[in-house]
C-alpha positions in Angstrom: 1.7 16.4 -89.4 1.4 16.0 -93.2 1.8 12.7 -95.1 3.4 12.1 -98.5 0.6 13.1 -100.0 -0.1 16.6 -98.6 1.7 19.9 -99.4 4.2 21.2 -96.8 3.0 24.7 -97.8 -0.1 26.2 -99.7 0.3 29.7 -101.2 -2.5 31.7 -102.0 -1.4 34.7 -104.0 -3.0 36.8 -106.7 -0.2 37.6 -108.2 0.3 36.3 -111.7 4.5 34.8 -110.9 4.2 33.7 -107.4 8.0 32.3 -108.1 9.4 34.8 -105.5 7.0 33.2 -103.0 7.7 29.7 -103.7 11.2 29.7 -104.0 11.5 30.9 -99.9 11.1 27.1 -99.5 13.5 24.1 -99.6 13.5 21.7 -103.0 12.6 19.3 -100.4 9.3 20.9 -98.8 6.2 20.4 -101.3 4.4 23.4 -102.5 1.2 24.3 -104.1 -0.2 27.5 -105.4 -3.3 28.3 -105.8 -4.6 31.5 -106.9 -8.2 32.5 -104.7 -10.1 31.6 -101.5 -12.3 28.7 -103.3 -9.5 27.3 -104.9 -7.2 27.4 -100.9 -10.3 26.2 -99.5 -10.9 23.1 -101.9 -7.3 22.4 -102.0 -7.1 22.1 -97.7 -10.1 20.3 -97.9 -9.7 17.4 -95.7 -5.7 17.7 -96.3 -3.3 18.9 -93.7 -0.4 21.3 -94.1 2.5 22.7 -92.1 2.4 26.0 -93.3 -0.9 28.4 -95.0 1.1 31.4 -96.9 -1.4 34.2 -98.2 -0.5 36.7 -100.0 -3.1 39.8 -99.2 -3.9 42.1 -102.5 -6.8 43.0 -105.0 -9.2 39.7 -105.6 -8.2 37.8 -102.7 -10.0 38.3 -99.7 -7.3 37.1 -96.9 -9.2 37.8 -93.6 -11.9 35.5 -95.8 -10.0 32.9 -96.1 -8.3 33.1 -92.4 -11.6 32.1 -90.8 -12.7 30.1 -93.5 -9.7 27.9 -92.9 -10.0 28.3 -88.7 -13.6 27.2 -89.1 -12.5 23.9 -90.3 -11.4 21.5 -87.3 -8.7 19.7 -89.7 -7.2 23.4 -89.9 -8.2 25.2 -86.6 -3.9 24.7 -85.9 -2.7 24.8 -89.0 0.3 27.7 -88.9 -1.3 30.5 -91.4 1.5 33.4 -92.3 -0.1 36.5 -93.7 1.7 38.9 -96.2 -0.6 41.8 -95.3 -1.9 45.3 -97.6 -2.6 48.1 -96.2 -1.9 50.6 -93.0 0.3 48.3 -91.1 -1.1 48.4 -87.3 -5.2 48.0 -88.5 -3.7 45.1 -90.7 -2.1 43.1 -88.3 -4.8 43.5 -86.0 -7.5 42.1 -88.3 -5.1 39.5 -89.5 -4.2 38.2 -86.1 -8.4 38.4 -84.9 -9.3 36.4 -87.9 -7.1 34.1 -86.7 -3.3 34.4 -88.9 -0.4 32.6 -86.5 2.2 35.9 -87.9 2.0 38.8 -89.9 4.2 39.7 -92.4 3.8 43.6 -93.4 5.3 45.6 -96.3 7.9 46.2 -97.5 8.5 42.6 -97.6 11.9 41.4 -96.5 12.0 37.9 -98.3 14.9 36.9 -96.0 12.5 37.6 -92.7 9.7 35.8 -94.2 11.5 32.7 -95.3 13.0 32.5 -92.1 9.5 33.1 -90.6 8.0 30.4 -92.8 10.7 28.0 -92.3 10.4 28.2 -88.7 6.6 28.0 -88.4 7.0 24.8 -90.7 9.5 23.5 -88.1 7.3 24.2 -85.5 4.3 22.1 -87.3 6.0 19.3 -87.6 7.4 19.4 -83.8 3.4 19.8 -82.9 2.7 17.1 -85.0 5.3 14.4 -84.0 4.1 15.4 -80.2 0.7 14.6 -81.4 1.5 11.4 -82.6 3.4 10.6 -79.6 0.5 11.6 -77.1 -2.2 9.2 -79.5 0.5 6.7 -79.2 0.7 6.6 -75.6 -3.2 7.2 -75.3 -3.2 4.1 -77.2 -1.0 2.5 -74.9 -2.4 3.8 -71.7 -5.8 2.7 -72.5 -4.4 -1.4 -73.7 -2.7 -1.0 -70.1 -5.7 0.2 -68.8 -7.5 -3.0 -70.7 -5.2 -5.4 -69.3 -5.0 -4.4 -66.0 -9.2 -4.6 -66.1 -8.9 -8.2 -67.5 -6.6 -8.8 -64.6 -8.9 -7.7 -62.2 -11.7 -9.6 -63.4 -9.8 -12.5 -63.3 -8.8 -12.4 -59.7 -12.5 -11.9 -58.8 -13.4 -15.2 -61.4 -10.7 -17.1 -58.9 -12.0 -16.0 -56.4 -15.5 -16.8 -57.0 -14.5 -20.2 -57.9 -12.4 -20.7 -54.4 -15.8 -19.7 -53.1 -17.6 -22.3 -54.8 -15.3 -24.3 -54.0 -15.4 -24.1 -50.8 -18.8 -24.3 -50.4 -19.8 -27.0 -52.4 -23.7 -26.9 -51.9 -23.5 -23.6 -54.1 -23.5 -24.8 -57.9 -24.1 -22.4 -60.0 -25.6 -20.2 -57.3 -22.6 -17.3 -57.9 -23.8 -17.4 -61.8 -27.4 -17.2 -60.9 -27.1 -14.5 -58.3 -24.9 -12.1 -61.0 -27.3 -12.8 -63.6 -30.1 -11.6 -61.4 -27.9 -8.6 -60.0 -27.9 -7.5 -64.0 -31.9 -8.3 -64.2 -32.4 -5.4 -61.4 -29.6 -3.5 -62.5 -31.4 -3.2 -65.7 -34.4 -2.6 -64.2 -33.7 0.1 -62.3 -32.3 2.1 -65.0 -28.4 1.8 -64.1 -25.9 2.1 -67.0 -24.8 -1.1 -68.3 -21.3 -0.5 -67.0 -22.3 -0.1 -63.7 -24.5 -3.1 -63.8 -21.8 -5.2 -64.9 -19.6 -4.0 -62.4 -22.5 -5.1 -59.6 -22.3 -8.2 -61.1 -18.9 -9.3 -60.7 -18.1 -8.0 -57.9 -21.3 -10.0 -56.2 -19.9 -13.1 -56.8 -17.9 -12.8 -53.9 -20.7 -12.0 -51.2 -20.1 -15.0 -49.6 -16.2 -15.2 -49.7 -16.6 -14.7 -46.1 -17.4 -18.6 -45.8 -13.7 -19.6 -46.1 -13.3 -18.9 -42.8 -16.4 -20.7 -41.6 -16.1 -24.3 -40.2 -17.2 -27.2 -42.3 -19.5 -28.6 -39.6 -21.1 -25.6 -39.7 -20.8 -25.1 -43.3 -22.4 -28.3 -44.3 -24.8 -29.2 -41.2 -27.5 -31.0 -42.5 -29.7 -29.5 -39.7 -30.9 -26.1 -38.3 -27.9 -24.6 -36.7 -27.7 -23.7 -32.8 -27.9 -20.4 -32.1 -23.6 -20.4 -31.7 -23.3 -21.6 -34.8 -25.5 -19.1 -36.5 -22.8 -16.3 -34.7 -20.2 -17.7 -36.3 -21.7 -18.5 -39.7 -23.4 -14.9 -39.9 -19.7 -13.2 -39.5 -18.9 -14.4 -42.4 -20.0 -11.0 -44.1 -17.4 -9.2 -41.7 -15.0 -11.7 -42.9 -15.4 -11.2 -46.3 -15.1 -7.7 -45.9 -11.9 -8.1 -44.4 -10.4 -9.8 -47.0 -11.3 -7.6 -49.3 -11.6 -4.1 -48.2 -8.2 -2.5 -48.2 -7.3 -3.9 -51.8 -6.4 -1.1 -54.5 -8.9 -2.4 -56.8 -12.2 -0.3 -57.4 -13.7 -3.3 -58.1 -12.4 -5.6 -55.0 -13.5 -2.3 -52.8 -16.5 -2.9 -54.5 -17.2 -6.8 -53.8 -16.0 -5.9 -49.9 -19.1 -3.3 -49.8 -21.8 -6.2 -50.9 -19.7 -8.8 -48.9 -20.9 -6.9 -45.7 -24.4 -5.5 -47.1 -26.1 -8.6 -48.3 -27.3 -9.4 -45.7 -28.8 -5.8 -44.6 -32.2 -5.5 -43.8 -34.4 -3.1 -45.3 -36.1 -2.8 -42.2 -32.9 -2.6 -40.6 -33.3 -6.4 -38.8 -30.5 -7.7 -40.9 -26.8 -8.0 -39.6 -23.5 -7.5 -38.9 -24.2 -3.5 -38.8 -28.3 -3.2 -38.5 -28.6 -0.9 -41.7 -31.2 0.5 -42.7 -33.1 1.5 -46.1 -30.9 3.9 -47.9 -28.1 3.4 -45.2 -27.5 0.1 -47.1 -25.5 0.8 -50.1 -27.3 0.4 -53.5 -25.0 -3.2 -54.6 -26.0 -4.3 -51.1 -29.8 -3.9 -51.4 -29.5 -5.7 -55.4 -27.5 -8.6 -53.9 -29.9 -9.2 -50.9 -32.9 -9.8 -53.8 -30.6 -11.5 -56.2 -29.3 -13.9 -53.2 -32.2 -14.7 -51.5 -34.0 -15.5 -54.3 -31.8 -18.2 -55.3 -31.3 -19.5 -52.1 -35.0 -20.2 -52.2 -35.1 -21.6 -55.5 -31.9 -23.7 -54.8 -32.1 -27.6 -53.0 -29.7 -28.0 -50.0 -28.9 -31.0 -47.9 -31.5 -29.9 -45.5 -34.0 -28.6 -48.1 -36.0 -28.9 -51.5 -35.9 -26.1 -53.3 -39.0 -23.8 -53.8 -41.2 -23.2 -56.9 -40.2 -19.7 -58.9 -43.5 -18.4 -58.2 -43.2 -19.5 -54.3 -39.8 -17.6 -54.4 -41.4 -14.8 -56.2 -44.1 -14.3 -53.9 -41.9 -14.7 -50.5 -40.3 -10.9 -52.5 -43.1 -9.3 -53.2 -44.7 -10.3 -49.6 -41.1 -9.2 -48.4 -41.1 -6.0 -50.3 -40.0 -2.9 -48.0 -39.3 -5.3 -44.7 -36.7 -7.5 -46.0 -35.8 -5.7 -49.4 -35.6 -2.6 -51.1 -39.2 -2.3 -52.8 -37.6 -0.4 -55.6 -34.9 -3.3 -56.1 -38.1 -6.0 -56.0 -39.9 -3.9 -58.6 -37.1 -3.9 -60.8 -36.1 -7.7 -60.6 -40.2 -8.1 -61.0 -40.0 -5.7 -64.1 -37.2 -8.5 -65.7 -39.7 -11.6 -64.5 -38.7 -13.2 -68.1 -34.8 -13.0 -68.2 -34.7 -14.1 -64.8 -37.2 -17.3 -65.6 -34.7 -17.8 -68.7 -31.6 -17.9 -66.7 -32.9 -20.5 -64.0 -34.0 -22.5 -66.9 -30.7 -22.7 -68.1 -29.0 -23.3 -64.9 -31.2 -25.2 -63.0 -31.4 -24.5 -59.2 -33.5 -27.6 -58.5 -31.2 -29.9 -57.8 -28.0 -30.5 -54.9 -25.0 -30.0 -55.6 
């Protein structure tokens, strides 16, 4: 649709009083003449209009002009009415390949093309207003879009904090773990999206533990062999509780709830998977965890040096995890050195 400062119609005619041409038009619809293809072509330059009248005859090149102006993506809708020259059916033709919206051919009824060029203005200005209404409800659609996303992500922040909660041992263990997740996200390639994605959602791998006992939960001590049962279905439980929810990224925090603890070698529980049977954000959240389950003090233990941690995954590397998944978080040695220095595992909480 054209602004105030755009004509409503450019004519390009040769002929020397085009006042037979521009009086077809309303007081009210702006028009601008302009005598040759440079001069259309300049004029439309970057501008918009609702209507492109041309006026075919000696010194003016029309089909020129026709694809000239469809070449442009500003113009490639623009409504272009041809006054054609020449033998009638060849003219159309070649008007309406080039690209012309209608032909006009001689003798010229000026009642038939006004009414022709008033209703291809109309029509311009329909197209446009529908235009405007379609950015503006893209542009609604997609702040929707935003705030249903920021939504999301803060039911999984919750969430991870009803976790922590809960299991008060953890500190900053659901920080540390995402932060690693991105570390071999990164370093296996994955686009940054997706990375982030992993991230979040693995903050809730362990939501599961709501449902465990706190004598279990907190035992000082090695756990008997029934309490181990019931602490290791706490990936089933997690997955539970999050599985059947209609958010992408719940569905995906349910998939590493009940991975994590996968085996590459398939030894790991509650399903036995195995290798590329484990889903990709399981096998990254198995590293990421460990790791700082290592590194982190408990109740009933110190916690280990980084390089004893690193070592236990590269000595682990294609039994316990993903070798690819330890390469990557390897690769990223530095940003994952950074992050425990900032949140330091080495301590209770």
């Amino acid at each position: 649709m054209t602004n105030a400062a755009d004509p409503a119609v450019v004519v390009v005619t040769a002929r020397p009083d085009p006042g037979g041409l521009t009086g077809l038009f309303a007081a009210s619809v702006p028009v601008v003449v302009v005598p040759e293809v440079e001069a259309a072509l300049a004029t439309l330059a970057g501008r918009a209009a609702d209507l492109v009248l041309i006026e075919a005859g000696p010194g003016l090149d029309a089909l020129a002009l026709i694809r000239g102006l469809r070449l442009r993506p500003s113009l490639a809708h623009t409504s272009i009415l041809l006054i054609a020259a020449g033998e009638p059916a060849e003219s159309r033709r070649q008007a309406l390949e080039a690209g012309a919206t209608d032909v006009v051919l001689p003798p010229v009824d000026f009642s038939d093309l006004s009414l022709r060029g008033r209703n291809l203005i109309a029509l311009a200005r329909a197209k446009g207003a529908v235009e405007t209404q379609a950015r503006t409800l893209a542009r609604e659609v997609e702040r929707a879009a935003a705030e249903s996303q920021e939504r999301e992500r803060e039911i999984i922040r919750r969430l991870m904090l009803a976790a922590e909660f809960r299991d008060d041992q953890a500190g900053d263990h659901l920080t540390r773990v995402a932060g690693c997740v991105l570390a071999i996200a990164d370093g296996l390639g994955l686009p940054e999206e997706e990375g982030n994605d992993i991230a979040l959602a693995s903050t809730m791998h362990d939501i599961g533990k709501i449902g465990v006992a706190d004598s279990i939960l907190h035992k000082p001590g090695p756990l008997t062999e029934p309490e181990r049962c019931e602490m290791m279905q706490h990936a089933l439980r997690g997955y539970r509780m999050l599985h059947d929810s209609p958010s992408r990224l719940l569905r995906l925090a349910a998939e590493i709830a009940l991975t994590h603890h996968e085996r590459w070698d398939g030894a790991g529980y509650p399903q036995g998977l195995k290798g590329t049977e484990i889903p990709l954000p399981g096998r990254i959240t198995a590293v990421a965890d460990v790791f700082d389950a290592l590194i982190s003090a408990r109740v009933y233990k110190p916690g280990w040096p980084l390089e004893r941690a690193r070592r236990f995954l590269e000595e682990q590397s294609g039994a316990h995890f993903d070798p690819d998944c330890v390469a990557a978080f390897l690769s990223r040695w530095d940003d994952v050195v950074a992050l425990v220095e900032e949140r330091p595992a080495d301590r209770a909480a």
